[in-house]
KOLVEX-885637 format. One record per residue: x, y, z of N, C-alpha, C in turn; residue in one letter. Coordinates in steps of 0.05 Angstrom, whole numbers, plus 32768, in hexadecimal, padded with zeros to 4 digits. Example, Ala and Ser with C-alpha at 12.3 -4.5 7.8 and 13.67 -1.06 7.14 Angstrom:
BEGIN
81087F8E809C80F67FA6809C81087FBE809CA 81017FD3808E81117FEB808F81028001809DS 
END
This chain:
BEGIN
80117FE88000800080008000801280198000X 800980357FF2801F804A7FEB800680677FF7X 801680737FF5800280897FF3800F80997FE7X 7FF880A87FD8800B80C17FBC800180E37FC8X 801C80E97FC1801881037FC08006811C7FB2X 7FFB81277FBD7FEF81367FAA7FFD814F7F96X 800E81537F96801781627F8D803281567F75X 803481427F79804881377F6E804781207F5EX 8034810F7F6E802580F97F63803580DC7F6BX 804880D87F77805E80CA7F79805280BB7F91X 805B80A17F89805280947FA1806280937FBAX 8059808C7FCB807080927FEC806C80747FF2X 808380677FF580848051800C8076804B802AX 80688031802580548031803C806680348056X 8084802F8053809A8036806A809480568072X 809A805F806380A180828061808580898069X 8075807A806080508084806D8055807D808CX 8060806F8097805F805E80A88065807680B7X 8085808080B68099808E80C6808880B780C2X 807A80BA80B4807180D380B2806580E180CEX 804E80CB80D9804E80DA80F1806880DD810AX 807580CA810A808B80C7811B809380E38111X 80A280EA810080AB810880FC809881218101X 8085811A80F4806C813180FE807181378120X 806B8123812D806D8121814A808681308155X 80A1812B814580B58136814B80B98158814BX 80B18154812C80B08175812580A181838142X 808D817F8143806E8189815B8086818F816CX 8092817D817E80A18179819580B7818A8191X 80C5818F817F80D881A4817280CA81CF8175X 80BE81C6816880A381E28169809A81E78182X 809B81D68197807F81DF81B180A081E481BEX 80BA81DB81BC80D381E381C280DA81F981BFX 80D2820481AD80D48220819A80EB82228189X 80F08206818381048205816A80F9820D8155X 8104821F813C80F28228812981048214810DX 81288215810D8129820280F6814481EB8108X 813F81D680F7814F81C380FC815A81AB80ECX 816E81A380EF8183819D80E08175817480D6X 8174817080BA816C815280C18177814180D7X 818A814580E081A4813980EC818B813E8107X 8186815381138180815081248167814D812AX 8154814E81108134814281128137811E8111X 814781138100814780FC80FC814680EE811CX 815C80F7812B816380FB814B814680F5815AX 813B81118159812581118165810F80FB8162X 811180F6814580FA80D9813C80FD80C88142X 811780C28148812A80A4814B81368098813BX 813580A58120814080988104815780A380F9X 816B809280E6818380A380DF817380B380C7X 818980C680C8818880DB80BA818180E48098X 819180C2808D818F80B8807A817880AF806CX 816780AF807A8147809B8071813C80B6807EX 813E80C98092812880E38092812980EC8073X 814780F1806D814680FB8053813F80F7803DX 813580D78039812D80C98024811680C68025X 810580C6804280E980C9804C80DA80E58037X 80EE80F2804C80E58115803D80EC811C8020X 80F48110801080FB81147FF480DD81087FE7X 80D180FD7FF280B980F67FE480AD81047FECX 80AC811A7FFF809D812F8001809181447FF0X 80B581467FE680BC81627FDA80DA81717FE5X 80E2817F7FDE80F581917FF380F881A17FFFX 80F6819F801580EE81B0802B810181BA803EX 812081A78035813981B98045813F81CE803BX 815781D98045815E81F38040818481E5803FX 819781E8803481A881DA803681BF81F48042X 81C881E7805B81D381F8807181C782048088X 81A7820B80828191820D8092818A81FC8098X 817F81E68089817381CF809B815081D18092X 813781CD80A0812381CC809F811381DD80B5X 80FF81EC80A580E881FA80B980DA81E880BDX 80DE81E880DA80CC81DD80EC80B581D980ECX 80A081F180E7808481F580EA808181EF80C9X 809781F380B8808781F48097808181D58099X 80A081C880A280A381AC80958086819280A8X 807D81A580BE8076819B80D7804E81A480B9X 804F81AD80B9803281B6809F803481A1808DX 8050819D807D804B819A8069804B8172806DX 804C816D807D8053815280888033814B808AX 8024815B809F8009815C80AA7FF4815E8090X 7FFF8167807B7FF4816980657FF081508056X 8009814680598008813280497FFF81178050X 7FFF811380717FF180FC80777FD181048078X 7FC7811C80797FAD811C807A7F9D81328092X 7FBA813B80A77FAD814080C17FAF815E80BEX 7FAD816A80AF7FAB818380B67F85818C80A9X 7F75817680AB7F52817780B37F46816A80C4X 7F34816B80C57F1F815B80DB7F13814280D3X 7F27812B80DA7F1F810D80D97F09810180EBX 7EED80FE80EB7EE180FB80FB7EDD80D98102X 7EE680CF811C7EE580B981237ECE80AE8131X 7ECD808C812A7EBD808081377EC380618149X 7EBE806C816D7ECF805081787EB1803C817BX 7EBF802081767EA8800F81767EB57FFD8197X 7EA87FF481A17EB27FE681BD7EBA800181D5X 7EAE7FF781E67EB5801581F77EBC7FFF8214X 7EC97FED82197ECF7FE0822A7EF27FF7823FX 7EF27FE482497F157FF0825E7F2180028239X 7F2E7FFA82237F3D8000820E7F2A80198200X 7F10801081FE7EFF802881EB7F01803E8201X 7EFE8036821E7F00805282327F1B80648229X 7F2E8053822A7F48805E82297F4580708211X 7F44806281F57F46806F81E37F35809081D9X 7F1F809081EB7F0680A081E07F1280B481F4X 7F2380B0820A7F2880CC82237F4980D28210X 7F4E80C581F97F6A80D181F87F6980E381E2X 7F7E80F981F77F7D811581E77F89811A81D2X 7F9B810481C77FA9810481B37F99810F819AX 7F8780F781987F7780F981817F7581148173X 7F67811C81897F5B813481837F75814D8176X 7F85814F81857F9E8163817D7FA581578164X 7F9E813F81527FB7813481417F9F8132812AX 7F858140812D7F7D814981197F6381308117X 7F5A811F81287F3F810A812F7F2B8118813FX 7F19811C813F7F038115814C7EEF8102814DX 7EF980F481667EDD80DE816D7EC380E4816EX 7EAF80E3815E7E9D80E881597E8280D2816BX 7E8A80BE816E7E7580A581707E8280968186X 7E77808B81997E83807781A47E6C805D81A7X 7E6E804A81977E5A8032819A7E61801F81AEX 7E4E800C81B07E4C7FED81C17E397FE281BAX 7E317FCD81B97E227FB581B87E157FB681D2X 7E237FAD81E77E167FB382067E077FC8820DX 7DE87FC0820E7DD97FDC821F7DE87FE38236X 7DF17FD282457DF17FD882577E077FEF8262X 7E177FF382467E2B800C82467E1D8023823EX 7E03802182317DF58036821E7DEF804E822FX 7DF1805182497DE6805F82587E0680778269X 7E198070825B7E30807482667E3A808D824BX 7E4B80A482637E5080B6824F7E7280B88253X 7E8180B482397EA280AC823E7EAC80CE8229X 7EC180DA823C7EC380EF822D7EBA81008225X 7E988105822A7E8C811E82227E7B810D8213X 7E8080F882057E6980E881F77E5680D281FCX 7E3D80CD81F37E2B80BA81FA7E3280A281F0X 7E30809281FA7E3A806F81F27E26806781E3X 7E27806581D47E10805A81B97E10804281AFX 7DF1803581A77DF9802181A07E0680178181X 7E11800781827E1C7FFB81667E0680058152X 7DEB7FF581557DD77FEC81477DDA801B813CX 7DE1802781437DE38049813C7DF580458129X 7E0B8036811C7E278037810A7E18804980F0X 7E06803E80E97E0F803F80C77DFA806380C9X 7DF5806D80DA7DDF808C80D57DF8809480E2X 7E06809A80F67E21809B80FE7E3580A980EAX 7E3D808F80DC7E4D809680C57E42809E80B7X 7E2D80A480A77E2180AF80977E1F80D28095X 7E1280D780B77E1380EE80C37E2580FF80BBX 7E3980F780CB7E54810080CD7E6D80FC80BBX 7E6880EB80A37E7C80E680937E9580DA8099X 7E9280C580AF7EA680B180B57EAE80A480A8X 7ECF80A880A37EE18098808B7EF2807D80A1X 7EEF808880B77F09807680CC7F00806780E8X 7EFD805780E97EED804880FF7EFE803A8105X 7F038031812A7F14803081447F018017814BX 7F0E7FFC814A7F037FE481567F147FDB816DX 7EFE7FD881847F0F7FDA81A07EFA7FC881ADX 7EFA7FB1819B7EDE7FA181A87EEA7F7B81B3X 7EE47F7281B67EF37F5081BE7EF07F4881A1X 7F0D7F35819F7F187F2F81837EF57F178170X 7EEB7F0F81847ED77F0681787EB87F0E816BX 7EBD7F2781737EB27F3F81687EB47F4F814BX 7EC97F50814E7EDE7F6181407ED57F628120X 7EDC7F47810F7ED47F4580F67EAF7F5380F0X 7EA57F4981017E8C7F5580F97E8A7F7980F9X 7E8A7F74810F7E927F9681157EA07FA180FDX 7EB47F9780EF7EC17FA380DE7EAC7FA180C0X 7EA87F8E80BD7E8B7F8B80A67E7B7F9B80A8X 7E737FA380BD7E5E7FC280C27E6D7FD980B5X 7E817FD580C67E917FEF80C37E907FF7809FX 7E997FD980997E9D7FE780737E827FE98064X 7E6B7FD780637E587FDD80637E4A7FF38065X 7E528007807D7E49801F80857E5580368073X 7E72802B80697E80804380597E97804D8063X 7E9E804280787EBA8041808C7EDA802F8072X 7EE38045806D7EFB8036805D7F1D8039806AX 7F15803480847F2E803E80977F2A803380B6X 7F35801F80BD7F38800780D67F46800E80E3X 7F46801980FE7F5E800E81127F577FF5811EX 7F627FDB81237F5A7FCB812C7F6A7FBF814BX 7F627FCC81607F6E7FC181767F677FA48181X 7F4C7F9D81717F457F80817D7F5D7F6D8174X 7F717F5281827F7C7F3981827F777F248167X 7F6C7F3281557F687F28813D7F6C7F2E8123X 7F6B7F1D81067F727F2C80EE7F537F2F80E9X 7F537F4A80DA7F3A7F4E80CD7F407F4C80A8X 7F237F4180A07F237F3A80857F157F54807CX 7F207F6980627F127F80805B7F127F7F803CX 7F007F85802A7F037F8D80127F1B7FA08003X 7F287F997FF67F347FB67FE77F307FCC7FEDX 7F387FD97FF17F347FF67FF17F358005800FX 7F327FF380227F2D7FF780427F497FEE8048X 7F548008805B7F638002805F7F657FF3807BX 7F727FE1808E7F7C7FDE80A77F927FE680B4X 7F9B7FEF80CA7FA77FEB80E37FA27FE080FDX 7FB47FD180FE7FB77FB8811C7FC97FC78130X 7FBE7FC081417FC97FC7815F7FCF7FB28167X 7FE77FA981717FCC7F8D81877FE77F8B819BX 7FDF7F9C81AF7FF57FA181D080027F8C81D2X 7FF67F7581D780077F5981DD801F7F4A81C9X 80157F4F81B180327F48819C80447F6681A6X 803B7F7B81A780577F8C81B680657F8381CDX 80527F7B81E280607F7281FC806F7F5781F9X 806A7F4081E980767F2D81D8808F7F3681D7X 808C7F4881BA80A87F5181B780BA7F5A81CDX 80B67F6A81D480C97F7681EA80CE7F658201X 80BC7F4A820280C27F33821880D37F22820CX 80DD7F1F81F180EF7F1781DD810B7F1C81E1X 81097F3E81DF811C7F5481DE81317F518205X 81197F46821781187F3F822E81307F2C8236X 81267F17822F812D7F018230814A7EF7821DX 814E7F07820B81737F0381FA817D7F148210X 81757F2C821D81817F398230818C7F2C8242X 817F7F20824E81817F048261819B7EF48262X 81967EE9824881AB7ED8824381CC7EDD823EX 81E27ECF824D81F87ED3824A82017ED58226X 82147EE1822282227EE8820B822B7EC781FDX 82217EBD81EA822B7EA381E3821C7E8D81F0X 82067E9681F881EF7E82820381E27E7081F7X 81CB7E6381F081B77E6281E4819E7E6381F4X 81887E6C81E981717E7381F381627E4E81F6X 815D7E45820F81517E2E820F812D7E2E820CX 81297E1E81F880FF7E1F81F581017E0F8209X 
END
């Protein structure tokens, strides 16, 4: 999967899509610093990435250094936000409002990085009566007047993995062509819909991985 520029027409590496907000994020954190320009050398720094691949990132941008100056901050910090999408109002919809849908619907992120949660559904009446964030807990059986309403392109699944596929069938059905999927499962989608997986426990995996070679003496072997 690529995404193209509008101005250029060139496709961008789903890598370089990948790493865009990571820099966005940086730039922000650079700016609320009151750095106004900065050197790739030292944005790459801030992202976590060498310097080498910011530059190759940002060449599918366009050019946006200044050579000896370095990069504006606030331009490159626009023109970044531009290009993934976040400089409008993405209006979101969370389905599952359990411990994870709470978390997600009170986080302020969203909102600054250019989302608004618009909807928060459940299946359970027995949540329907509960207000998370300023919003009414609604039921599922509300999705498709919801999105319709409001013009929902991106829908937030935060429901138990045995859920999940259906929920997502609504979702495209309804006109939703954009998944986050936090539920423990793969979801099956048509063309054109895109997905993202979360799933906490393959992270904690990893890093219990990353754990455990730590562990072990130099010239060891790891015993199953």
């Amino acid at each position: 999967m690529t995404a193209r520029t509008p101005d250029s027409a060139r496709d961008i590496p789903e890598a370089t899509v990948a790493r865009l907000p990571v820099y966005l994020r940086a730039l922000t954190g650079l700016a609320e610093s009151g750095t106004t320009t900065c050197s790739s050398e030292e944005l790459a720094a801030t992202a976590g990435v060498n310097s080498a691949k910011l530059r190759k990132d940002l060449s599918y941008l366009g050019s946006y250094g200044t050579r000896g100056v370095g990069y504006d901050v606030e331009y490159l910090r626009y023109q970044i936000a531009r290009e993934i999408g976040v400089t409008q109002d993405w209006p979101v919809v969370i389905v599952g409002i359990g411990n994870l849908g709470h978390a997600l619907a009170n986080y302020s992120g969203f909102r600054s990085r250019g989302f608004r949660v618009v909807a928060l559904l459940d299946a359970d009446p027995d949540r329907h009566e509960e207000v998370v964030a300023g919003l009414d807990v609604r039921s599922f059986e509300d999705l498709e007047s919801i999105v319709a309403d409001n013009a929902v392109s991106i829908g937030v699944i935060a429901t138990p993995a045995v859920a999940a596929q259906s929920v997502a069938d609504r979702m495209v059905a309804a006109g939703i062509t954009s998944i986050l999927n936090f539920a423990p499962t793969v979801l099956s989608v048509p063309d054109g819909v895109d997905v993202r997986k979360v799933d906490l426990s393959i992270e904690l995996q990893i890093l219990a991985y990353h754990e455990q070679r730590k562990s072990v003496a130099p010239g060891a072997e790891v015993v199953s």
